[in-house]
PDB file of N, CA, C and O in Angstrom:
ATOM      1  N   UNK A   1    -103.107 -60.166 -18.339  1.00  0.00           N
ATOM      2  CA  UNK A   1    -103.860 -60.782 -17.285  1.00  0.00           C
ATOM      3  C   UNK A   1    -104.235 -59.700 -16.276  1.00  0.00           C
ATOM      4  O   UNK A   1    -103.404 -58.860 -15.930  1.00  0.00           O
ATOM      5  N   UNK A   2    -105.574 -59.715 -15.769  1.00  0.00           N
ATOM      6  CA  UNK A   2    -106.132 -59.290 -14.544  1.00  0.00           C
ATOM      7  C   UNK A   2    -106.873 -59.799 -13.648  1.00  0.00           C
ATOM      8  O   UNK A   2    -107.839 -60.550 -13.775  1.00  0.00           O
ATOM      9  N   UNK A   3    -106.243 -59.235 -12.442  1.00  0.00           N
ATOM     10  CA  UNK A   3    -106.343 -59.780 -11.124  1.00  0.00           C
ATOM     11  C   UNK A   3    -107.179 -59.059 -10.510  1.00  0.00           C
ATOM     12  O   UNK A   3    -106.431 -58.409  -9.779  1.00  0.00           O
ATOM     13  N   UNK A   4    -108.453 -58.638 -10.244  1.00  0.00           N
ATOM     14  CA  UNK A   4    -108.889 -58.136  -8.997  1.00  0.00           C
ATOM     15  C   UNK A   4    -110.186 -58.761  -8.199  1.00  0.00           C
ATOM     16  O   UNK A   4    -111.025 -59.556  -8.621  1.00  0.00           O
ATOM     17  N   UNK A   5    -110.091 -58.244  -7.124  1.00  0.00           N
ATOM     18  CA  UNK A   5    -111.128 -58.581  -5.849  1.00  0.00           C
ATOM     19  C   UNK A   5    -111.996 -57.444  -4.973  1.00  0.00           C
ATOM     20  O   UNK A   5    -111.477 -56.383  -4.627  1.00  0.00           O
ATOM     21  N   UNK A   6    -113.118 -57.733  -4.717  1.00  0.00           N
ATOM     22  CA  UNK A   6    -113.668 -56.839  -3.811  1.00  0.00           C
ATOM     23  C   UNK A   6    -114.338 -57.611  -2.787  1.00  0.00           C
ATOM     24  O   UNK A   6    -115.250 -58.428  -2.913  1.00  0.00           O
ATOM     25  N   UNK A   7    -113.499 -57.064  -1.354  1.00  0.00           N
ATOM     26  CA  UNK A   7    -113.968 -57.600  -0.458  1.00  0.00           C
ATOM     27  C   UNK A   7    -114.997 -56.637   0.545  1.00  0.00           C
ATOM     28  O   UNK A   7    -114.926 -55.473   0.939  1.00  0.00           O
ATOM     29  N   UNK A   8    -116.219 -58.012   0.787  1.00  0.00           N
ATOM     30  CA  UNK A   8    -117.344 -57.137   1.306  1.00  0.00           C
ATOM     31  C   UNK A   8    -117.378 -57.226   3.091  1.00  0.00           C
ATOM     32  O   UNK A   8    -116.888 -58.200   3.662  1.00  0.00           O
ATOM     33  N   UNK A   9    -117.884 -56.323   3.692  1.00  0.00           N
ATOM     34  CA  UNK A   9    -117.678 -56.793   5.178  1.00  0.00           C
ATOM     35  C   UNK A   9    -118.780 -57.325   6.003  1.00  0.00           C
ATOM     36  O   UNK A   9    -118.632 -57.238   7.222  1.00  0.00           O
ATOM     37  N   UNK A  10    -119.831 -57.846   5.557  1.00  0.00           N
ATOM     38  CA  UNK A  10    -121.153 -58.910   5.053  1.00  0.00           C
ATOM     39  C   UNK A  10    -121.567 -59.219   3.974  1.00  0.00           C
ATOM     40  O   UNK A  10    -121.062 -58.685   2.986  1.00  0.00           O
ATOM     41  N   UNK A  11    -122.472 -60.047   3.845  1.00  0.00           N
ATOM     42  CA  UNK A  11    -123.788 -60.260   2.884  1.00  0.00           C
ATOM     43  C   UNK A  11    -124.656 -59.769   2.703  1.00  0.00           C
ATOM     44  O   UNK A  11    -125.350 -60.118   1.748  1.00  0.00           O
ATOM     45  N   UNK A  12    -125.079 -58.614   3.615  1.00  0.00           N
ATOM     46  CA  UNK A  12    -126.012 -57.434   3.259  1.00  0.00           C
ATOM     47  C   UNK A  12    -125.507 -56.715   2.491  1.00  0.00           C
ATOM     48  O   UNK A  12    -125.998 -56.327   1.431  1.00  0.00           O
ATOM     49  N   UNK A  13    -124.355 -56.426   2.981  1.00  0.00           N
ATOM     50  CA  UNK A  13    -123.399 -54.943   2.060  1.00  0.00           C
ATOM     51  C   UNK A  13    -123.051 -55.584   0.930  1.00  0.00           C
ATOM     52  O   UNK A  13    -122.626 -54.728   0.154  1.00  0.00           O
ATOM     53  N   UNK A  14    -123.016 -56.567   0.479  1.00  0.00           N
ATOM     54  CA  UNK A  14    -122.189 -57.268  -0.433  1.00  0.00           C
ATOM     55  C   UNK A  14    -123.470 -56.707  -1.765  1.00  0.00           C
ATOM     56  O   UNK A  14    -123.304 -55.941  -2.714  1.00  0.00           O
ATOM     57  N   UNK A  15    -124.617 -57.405  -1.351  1.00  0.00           N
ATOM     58  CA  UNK A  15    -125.934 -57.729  -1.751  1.00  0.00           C
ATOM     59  C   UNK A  15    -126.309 -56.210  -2.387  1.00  0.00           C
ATOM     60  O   UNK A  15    -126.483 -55.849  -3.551  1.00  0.00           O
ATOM     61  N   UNK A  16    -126.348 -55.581  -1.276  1.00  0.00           N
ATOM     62  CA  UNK A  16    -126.709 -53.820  -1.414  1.00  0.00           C
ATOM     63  C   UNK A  16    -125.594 -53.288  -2.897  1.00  0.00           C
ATOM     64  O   UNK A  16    -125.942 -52.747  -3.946  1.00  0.00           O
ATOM     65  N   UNK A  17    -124.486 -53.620  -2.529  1.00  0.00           N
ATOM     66  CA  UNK A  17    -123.514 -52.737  -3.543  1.00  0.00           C
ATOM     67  C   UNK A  17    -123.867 -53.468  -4.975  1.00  0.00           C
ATOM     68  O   UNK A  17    -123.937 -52.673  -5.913  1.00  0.00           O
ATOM     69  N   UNK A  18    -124.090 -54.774  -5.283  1.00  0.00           N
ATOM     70  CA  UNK A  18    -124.032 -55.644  -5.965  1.00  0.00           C
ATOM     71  C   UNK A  18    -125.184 -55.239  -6.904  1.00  0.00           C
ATOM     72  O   UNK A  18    -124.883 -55.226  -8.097  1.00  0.00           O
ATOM     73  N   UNK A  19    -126.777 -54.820  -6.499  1.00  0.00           N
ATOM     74  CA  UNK A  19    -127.597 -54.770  -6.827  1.00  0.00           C
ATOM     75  C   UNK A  19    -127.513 -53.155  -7.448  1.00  0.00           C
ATOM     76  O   UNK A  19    -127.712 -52.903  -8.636  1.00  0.00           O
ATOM     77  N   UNK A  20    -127.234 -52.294  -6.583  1.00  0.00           N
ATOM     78  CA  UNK A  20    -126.852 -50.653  -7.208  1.00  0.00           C
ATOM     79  C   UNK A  20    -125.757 -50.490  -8.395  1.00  0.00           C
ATOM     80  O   UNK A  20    -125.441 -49.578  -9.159  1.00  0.00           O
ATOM     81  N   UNK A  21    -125.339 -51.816  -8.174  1.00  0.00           N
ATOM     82  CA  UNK A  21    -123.725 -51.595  -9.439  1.00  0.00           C
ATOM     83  C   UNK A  21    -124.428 -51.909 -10.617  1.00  0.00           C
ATOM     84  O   UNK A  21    -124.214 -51.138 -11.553  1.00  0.00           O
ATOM     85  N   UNK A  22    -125.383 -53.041 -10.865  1.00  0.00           N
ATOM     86  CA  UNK A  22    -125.939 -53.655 -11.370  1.00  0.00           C
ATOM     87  C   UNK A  22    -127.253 -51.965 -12.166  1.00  0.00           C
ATOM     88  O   UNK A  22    -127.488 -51.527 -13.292  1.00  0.00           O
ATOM     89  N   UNK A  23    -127.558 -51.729 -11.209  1.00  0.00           N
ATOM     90  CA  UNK A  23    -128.335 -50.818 -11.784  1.00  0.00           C
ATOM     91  C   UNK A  23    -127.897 -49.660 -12.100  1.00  0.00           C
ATOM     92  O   UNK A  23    -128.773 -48.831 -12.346  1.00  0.00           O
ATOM     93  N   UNK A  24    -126.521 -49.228 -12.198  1.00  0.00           N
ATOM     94  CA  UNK A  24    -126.399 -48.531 -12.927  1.00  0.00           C
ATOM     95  C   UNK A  24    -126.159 -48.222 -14.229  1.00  0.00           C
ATOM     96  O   UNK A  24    -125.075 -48.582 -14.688  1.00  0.00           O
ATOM     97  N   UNK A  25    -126.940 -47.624 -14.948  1.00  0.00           N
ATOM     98  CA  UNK A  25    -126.633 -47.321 -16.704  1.00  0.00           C
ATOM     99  C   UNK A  25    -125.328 -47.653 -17.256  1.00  0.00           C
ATOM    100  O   UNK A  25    -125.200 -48.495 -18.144  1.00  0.00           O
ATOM    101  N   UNK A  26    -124.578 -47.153 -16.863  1.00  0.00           N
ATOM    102  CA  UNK A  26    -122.308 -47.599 -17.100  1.00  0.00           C
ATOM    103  C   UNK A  26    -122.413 -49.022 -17.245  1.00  0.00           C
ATOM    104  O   UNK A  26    -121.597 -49.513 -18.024  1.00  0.00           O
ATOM    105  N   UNK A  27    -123.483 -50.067 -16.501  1.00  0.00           N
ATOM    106  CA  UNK A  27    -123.295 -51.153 -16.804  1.00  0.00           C
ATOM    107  C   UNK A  27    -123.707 -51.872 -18.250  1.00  0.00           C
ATOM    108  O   UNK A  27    -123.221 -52.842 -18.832  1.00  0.00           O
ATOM    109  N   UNK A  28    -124.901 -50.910 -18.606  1.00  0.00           N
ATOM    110  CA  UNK A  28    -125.791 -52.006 -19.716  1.00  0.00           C
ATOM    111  C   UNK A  28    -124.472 -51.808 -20.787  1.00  0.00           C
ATOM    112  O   UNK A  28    -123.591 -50.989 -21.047  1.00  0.00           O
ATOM    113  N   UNK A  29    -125.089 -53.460 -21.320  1.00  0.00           N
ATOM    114  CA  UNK A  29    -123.727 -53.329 -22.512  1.00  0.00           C
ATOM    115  C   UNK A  29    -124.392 -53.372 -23.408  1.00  0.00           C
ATOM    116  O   UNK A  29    -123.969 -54.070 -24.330  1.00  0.00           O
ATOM    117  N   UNK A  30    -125.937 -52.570 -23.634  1.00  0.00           N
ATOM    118  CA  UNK A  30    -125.830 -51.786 -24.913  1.00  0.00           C
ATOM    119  C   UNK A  30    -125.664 -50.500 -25.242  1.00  0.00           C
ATOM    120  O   UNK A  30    -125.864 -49.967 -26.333  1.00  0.00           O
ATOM    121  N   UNK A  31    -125.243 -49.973 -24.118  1.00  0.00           N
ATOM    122  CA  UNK A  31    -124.513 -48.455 -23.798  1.00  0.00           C
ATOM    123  C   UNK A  31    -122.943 -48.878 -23.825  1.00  0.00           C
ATOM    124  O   UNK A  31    -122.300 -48.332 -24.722  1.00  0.00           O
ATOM    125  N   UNK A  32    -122.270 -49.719 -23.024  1.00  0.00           N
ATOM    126  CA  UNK A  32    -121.241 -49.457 -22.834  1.00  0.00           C
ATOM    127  C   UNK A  32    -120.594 -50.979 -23.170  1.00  0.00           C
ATOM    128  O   UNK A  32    -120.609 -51.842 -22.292  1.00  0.00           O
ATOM    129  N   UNK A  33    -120.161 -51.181 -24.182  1.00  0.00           N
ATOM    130  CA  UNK A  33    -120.320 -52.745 -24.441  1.00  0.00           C
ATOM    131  C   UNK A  33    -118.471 -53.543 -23.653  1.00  0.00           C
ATOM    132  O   UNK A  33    -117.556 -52.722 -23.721  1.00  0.00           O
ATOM    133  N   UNK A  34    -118.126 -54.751 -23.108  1.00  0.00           N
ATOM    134  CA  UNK A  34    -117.410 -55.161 -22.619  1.00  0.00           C
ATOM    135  C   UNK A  34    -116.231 -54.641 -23.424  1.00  0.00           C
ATOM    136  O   UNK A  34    -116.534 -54.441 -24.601  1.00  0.00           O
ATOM    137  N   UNK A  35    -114.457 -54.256 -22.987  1.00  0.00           N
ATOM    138  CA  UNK A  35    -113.847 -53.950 -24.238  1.00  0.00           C
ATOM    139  C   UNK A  35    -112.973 -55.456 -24.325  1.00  0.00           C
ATOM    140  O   UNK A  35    -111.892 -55.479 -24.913  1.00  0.00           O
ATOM    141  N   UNK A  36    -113.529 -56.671 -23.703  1.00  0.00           N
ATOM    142  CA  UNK A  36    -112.608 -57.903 -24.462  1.00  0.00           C
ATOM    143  C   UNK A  36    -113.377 -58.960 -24.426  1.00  0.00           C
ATOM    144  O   UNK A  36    -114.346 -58.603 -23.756  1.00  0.00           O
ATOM    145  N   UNK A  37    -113.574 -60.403 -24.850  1.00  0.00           N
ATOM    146  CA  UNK A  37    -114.001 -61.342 -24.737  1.00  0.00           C
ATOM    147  C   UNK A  37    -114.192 -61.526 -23.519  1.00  0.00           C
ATOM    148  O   UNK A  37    -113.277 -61.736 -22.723  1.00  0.00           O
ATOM    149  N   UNK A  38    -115.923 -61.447 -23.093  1.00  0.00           N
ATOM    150  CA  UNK A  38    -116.374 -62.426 -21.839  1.00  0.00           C
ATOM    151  C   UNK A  38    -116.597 -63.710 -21.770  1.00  0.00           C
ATOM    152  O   UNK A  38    -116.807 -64.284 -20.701  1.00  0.00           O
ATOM    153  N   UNK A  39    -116.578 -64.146 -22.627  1.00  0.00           N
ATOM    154  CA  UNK A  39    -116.304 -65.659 -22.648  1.00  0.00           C
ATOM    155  C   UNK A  39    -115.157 -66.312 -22.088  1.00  0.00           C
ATOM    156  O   UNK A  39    -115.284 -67.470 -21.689  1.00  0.00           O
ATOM    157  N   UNK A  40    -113.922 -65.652 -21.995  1.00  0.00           N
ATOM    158  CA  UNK A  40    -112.840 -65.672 -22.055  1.00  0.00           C
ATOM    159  C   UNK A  40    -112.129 -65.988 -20.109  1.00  0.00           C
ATOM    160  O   UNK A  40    -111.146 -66.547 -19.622  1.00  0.00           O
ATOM    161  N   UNK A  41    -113.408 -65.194 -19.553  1.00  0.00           N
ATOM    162  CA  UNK A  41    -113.136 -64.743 -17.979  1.00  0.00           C
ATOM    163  C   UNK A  41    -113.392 -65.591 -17.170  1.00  0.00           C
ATOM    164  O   UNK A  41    -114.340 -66.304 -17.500  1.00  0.00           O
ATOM    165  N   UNK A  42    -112.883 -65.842 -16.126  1.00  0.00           N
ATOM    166  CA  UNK A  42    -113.209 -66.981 -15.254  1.00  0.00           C
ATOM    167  C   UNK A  42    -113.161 -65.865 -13.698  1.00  0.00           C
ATOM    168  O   UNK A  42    -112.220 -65.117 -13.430  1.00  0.00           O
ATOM    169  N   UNK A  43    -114.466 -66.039 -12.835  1.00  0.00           N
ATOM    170  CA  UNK A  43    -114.610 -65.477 -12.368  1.00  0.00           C
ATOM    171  C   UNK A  43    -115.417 -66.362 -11.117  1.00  0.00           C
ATOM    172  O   UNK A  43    -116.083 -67.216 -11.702  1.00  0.00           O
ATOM    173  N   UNK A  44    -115.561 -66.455 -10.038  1.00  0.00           N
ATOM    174  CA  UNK A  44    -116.527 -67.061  -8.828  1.00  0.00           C
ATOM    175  C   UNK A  44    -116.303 -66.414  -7.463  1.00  0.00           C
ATOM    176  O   UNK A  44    -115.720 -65.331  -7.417  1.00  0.00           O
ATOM    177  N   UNK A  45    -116.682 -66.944  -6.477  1.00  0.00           N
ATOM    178  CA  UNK A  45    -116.475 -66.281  -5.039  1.00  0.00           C
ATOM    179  C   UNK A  45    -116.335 -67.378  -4.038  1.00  0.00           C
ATOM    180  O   UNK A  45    -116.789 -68.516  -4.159  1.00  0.00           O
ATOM    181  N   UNK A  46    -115.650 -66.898  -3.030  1.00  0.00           N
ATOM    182  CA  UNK A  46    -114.598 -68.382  -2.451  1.00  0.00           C
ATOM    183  C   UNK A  46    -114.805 -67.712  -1.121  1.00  0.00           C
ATOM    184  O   UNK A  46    -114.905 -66.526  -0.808  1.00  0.00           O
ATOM    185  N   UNK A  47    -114.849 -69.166  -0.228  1.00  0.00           N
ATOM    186  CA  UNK A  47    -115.308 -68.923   0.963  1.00  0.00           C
ATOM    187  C   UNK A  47    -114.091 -69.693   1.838  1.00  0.00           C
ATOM    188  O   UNK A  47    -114.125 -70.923   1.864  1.00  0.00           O
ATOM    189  N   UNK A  48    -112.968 -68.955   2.586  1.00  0.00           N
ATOM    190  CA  UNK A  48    -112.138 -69.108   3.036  1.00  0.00           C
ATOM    191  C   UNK A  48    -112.051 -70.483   4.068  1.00  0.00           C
ATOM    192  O   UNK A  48    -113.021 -70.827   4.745  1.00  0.00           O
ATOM    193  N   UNK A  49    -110.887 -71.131   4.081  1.00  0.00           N
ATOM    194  CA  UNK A  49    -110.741 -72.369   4.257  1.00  0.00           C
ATOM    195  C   UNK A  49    -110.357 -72.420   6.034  1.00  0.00           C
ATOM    196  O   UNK A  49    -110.792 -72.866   7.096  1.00  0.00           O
ATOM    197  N   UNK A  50    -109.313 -71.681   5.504  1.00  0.00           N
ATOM    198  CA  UNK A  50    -108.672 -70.971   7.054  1.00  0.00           C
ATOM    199  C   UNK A  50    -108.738 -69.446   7.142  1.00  0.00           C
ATOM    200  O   UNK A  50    -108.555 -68.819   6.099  1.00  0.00           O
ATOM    201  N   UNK A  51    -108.947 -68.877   8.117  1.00  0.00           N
ATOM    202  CA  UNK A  51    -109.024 -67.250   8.234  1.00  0.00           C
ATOM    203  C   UNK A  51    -108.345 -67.148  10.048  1.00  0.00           C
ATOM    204  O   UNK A  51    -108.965 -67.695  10.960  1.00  0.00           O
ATOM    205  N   UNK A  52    -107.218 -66.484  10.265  1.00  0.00           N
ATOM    206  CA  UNK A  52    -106.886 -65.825  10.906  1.00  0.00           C
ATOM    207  C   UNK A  52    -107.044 -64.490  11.445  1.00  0.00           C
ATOM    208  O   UNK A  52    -106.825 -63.564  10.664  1.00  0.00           O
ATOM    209  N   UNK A  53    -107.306 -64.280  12.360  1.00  0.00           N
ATOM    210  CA  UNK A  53    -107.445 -63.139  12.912  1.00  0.00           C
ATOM    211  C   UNK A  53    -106.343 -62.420  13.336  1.00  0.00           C
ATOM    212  O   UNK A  53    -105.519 -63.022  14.023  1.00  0.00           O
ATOM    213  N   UNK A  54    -106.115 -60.982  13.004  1.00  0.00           N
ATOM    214  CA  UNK A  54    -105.058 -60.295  13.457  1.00  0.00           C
ATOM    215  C   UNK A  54    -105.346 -59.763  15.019  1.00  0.00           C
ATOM    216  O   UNK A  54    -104.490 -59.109  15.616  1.00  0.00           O
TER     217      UNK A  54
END
């Protein structure tokens, strides 16, 4: 099992990184193909219920 997250510090930046990750070559998977079942992944983005401030 894997766990990870990337947290953005807007929706511009989010948008910006999202779109450059996207365009880079390392991504196409007919260069670099997934190494496990994507079918398999469960993945979305969650918009906090409660958020505290430190």
């Amino acid at each position: 099992m894997v766990f990870s997250w990337i947290e953005w510090p807007d929706k511009a930046t989010r948008d910006a990184g999202m779109k450059k990750m996207m365009e880079d070559p390392r991504m196409d998977p007919a260069v670099n193909p997934m190494p496990f079942d994507g079918k398999r992944m469960i993945y979305g983005g969650f918009v906090p219920v409660l958020e505290l401030n430190k």
